[in-house]
Every structure is written in C-alpha cells, then in structure tokens.
C-alpha positions as CSV (number, residue, x, y, z in Angstrom):
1,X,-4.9,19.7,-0.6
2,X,-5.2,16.0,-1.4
3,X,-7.1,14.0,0.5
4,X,-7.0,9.9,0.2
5,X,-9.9,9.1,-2.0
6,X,-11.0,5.7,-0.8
7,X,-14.2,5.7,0.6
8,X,-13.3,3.4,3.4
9,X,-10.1,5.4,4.6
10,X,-12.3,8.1,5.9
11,X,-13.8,5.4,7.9
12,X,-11.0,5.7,10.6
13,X,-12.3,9.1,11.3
14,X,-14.9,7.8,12.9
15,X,-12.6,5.1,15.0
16,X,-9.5,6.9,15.7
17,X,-9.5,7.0,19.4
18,X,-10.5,3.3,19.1
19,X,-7.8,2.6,16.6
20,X,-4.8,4.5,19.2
21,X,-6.2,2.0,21.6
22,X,-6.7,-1.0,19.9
23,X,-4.4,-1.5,17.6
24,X,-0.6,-3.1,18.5
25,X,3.0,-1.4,17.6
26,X,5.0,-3.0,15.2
27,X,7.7,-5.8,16.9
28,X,11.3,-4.1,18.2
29,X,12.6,-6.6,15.9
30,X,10.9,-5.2,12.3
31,X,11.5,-1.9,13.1
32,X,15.3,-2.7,13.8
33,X,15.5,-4.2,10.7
34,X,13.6,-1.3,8.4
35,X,16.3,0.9,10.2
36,X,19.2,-1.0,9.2
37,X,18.2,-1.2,5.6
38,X,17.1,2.1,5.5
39,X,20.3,3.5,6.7
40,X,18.3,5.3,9.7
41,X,20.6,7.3,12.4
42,X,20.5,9.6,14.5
43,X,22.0,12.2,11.9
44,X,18.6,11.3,9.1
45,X,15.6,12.9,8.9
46,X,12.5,10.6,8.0
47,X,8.9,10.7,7.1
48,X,6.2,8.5,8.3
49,X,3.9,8.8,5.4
50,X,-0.3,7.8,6.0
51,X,0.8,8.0,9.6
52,X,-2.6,7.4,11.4
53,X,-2.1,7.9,15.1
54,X,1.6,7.0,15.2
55,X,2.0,3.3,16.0
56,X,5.2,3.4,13.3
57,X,6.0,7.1,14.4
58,X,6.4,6.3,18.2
59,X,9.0,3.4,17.2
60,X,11.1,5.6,14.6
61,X,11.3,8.3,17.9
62,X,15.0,7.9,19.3
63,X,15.8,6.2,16.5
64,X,16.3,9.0,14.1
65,X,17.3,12.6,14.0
66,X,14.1,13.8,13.4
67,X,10.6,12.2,12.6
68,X,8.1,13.8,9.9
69,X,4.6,12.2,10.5
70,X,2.1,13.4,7.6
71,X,-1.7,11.7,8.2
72,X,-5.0,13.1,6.1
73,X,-7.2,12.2,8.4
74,X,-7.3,15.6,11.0
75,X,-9.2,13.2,14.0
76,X,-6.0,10.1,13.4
77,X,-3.6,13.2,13.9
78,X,-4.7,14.7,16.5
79,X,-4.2,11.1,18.4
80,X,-0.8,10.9,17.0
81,X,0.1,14.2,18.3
82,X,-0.7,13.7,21.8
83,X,0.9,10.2,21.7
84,X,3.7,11.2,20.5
85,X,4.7,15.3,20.6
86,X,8.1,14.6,19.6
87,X,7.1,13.9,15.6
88,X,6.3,17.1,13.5
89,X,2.7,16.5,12.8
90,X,1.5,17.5,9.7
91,X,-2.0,17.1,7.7
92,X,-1.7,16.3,4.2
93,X,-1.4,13.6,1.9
94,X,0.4,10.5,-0.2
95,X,-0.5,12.1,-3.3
96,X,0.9,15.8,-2.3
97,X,3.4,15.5,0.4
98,X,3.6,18.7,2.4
99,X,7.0,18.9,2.6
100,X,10.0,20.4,0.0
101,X,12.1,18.3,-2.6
102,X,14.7,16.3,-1.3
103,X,14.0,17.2,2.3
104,X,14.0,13.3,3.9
105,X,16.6,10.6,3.9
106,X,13.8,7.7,4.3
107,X,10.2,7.6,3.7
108,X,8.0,4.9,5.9
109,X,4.8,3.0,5.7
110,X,3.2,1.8,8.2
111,X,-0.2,-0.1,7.2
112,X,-0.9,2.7,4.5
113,X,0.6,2.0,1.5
114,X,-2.4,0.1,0.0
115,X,-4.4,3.2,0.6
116,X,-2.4,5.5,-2.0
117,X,-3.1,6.6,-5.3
118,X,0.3,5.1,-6.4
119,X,0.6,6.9,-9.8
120,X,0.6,10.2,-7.7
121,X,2.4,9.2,-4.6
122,X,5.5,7.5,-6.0
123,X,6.3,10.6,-7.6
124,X,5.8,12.5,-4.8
125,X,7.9,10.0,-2.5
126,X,11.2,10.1,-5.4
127,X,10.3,13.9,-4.8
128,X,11.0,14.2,-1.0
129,X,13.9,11.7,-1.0
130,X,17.2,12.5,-0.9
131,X,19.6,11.2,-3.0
132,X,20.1,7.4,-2.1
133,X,16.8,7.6,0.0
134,X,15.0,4.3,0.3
135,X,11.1,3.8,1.3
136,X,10.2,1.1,4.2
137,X,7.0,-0.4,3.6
138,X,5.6,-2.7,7.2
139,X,2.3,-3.9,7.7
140,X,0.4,-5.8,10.7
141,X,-1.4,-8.9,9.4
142,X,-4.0,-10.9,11.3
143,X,-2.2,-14.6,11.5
144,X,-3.2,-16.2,8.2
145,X,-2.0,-19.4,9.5
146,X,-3.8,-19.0,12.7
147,X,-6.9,-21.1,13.1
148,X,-9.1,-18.5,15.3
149,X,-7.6,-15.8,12.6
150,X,-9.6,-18.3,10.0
151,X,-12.8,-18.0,12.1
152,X,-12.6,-14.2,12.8
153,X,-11.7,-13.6,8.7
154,X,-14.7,-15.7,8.0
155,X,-17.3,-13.9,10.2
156,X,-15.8,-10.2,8.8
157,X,-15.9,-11.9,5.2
158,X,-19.6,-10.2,4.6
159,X,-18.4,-7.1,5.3
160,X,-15.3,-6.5,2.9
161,X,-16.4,-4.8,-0.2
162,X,-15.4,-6.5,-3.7
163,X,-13.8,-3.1,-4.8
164,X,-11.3,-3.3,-1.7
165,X,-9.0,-4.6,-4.2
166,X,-4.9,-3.8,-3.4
167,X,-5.3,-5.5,0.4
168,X,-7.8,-8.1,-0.7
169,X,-4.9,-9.8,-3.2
170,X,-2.8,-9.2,-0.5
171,X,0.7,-7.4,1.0
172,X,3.8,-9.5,-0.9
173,X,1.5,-9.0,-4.2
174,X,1.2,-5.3,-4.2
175,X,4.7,-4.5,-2.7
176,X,5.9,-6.9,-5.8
177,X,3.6,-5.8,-8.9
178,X,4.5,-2.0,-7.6
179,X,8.5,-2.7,-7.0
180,X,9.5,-6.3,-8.2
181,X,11.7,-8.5,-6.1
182,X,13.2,-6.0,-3.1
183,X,14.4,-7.1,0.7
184,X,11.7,-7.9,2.8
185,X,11.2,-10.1,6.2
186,X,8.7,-11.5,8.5
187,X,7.9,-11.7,12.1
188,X,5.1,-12.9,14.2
189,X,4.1,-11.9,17.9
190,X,0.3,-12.0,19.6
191,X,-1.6,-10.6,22.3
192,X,-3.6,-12.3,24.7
193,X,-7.3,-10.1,24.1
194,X,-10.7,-11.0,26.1
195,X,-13.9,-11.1,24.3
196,X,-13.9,-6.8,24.8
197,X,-10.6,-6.6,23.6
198,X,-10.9,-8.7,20.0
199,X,-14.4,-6.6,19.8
200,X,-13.1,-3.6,19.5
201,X,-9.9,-4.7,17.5
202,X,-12.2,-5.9,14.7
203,X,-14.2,-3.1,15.5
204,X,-11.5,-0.7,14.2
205,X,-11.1,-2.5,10.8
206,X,-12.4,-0.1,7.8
207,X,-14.9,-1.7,6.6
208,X,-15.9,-2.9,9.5
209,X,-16.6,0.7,10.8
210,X,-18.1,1.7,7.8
211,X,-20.7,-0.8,8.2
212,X,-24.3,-0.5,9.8
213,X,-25.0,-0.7,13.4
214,X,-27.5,-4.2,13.3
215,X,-24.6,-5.8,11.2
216,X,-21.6,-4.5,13.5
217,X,-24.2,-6.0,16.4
218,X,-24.8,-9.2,14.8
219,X,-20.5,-9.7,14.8
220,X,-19.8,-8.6,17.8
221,X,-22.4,-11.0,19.2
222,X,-20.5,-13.4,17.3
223,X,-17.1,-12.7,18.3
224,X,-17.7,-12.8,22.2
225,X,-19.4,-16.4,21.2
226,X,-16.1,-17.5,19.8
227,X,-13.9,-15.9,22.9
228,X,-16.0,-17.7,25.2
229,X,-15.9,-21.5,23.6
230,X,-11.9,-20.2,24.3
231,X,-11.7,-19.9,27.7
232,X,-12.7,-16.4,28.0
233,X,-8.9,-14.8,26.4
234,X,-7.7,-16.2,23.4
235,X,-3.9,-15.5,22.0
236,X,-4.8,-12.5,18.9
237,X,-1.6,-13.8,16.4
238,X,-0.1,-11.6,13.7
239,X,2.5,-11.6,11.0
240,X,4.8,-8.8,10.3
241,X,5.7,-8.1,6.6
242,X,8.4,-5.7,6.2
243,X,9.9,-4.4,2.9
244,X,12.6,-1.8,1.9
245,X,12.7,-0.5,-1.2
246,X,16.4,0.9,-1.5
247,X,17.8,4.1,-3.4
248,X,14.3,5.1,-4.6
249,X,15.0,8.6,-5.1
C-alpha cells in the first residue's frame, strides 16, 4: 500500500491524540457551502480523503448517505474511528485509494491536499468519482491578518523546513496552479485558548512535532510569555478557504 511520503506527515503519528483534541472543526457555514457545490444529499456517497482523525468526517455525518474516511496514518485513524463510528474507516492512501472505480459521488479534503503526491492522486480521485463527481478541497488557516497570528508565525518560523514547499507558497496558490480558477470562499471564526491551550495547538503542527525536545521547550516557554502579556486567554483567529472543484471525474 501507499503510504504519504513526506517526512513531516508521519509526524502526526506521534501527535494524534493531541491533534483530535487540539485542533478546531471546520465552520457550519464552509461545510454547507462545500455541500451545496458538491451536490451532497442524503442519497451520495462521499469520501473524506487524508482524513486524519475526522474533523471534516464528523461534519459530512448526517449530511450524506454514507461517509468513506480513508487516513494513512493507523494512530490518526484509530482517533477518527472512536470519534466518529458512523464513517467506514479505512487505512490507505491519496496515491492508491482503497476503494473501486466510480464508487463515490464527491471526494473531500480537509487540510490534506498539500500532503499528496498529486501526479498519483488525481488519477486516483477521477478514478473513484462518479460521473459528474466534483472534489471539495477546505483548509483551517491561522489568521494571516491577525496580529498575535504574526507573532506566533514568527516564533514557529525556525522551525519550518525550506523543502515544505506546497503549504509554504500557500492554499489559493496550490489549489490554482493544480486546477486554475474554480469556486471557492472564505470564512473566519476564533477560539478563546489560555496559554495551555495555544501550547498544545502549535504543539500539533508538523513540523513543530518533528522538532527536538530543547527547541519545542524554548517555544513553548515563548508562547505562554506572549499569552500572559494578553491577559492570560487571547482570541486564536482563523480563516477558512474552501474550494470545489466541479465534474472532475
């Protein structure tokens, strides 16, 4: 079987109860709309592709006839499937899709696109598909425009490798150098997090994780310093960027 081949997606491995706990759902709103433009009903059948522990899959629940969640990682399923029992869990991959041609009527994305080997998982996704099919791509993005979001990028800046290139030039530029011009929307919400809480959010980054004990120390020692000149809790802002990528197959 395929397994995702960058180095720092294994990292998760190692945080995946962290990452179920840490890390937010997408908004009500973004998930309606990926729906909408995906034609989603209770009658489709759709896969959740580079699942992780099912922050997209839990949304998609009730929403559509049935819910295919396929994850690599064996630790990031085995959170999804106790969060949420009603998906069919299965381990595999982008790049070889466990599943038969033409057997979904949507595939999703939730924060993993940028981790595929695209010249083997786009074929693999038109292979699934149905006739008409469409793919929804979504990712939660720290705030750029948020001026704490500047400070924590700064301090995690040190720790992002050079060859972490497809989220480093960022979302809108891979989704439109892979598909050209194709719907998309934002949103924004935040959480209110206290110094423990942005710890271990940052904690559950990649690269983050994959980094050394003294230099995951030396941020978090820096991170409660910046939570504290706040007021103890400071308001943890993202953006939503949603895309749908229609009639793919």
């Amino acid at each position: 079987m395929s397994e995702l081949q960058h180095p720092l997606s294994r990292s998760f491995e190692n945080v995946a109860e962290l990452y179920e706990r840490t890390r937010p759902t997408y908004p009500a709103p973004a998930v309606d709309w990926l729906v909408e433009q995906l034609r989603i009903d209770a009658d489709a059948t759709v896969l959740d592709l580079g699942a992780g522990t099912g922050k997209l899959t839990r949304a998609l629940v009730g929403r559509a006839g049935r819910v295919i969640a396929v994850e690599p990682g064996r630790e990031m399923l085995a959170q999804l499937a106790r969060a949420v029992p009603e998906a069919d869990a299965i381990l595999g991959a982008a790049e070889d899709i466990p599943l038969a041609d033409d057997s979904v009527d949507a595939v999703v994305c939730g924060q993993s696109f940028h981790w595929f080997r695209n010249d083997e998982a786009e074929p693999e996704i038109r292979r699934v598909l149905r006739n008409g099919g469409g793919l929804g791509l979504i990712w939660n993005l720290r705030d750029p425009d948020d001026v704490l979001q500047n400070v924590i990028t700064e301090l995690i800046e040190p720790f992002i490798p050079a060859s972490h290139g497809q989220e480093r030039k960022g979302v809108s530029v891979l989704v439109h150098d892979t598909f050209g011009e194709v719907p998309s929307k934002v949103f924004r919400f935040e959480h209110e997090l206290d110094a423990d809480g942005v710890v271990e959010r940052i904690a559950s980054t990649s690269f983050v994780a994959s980094a050394s004990q003294p230099k995951r120390d030396d941020l978090e020692t820096a991170l409660r310093a910046l939570v504290a000149e706040h007021g103890e809790r400071i308001a943890f802002r993202y953006v939503t960027e949603a895309y749908a990528v229609l009639n793919v197959a």
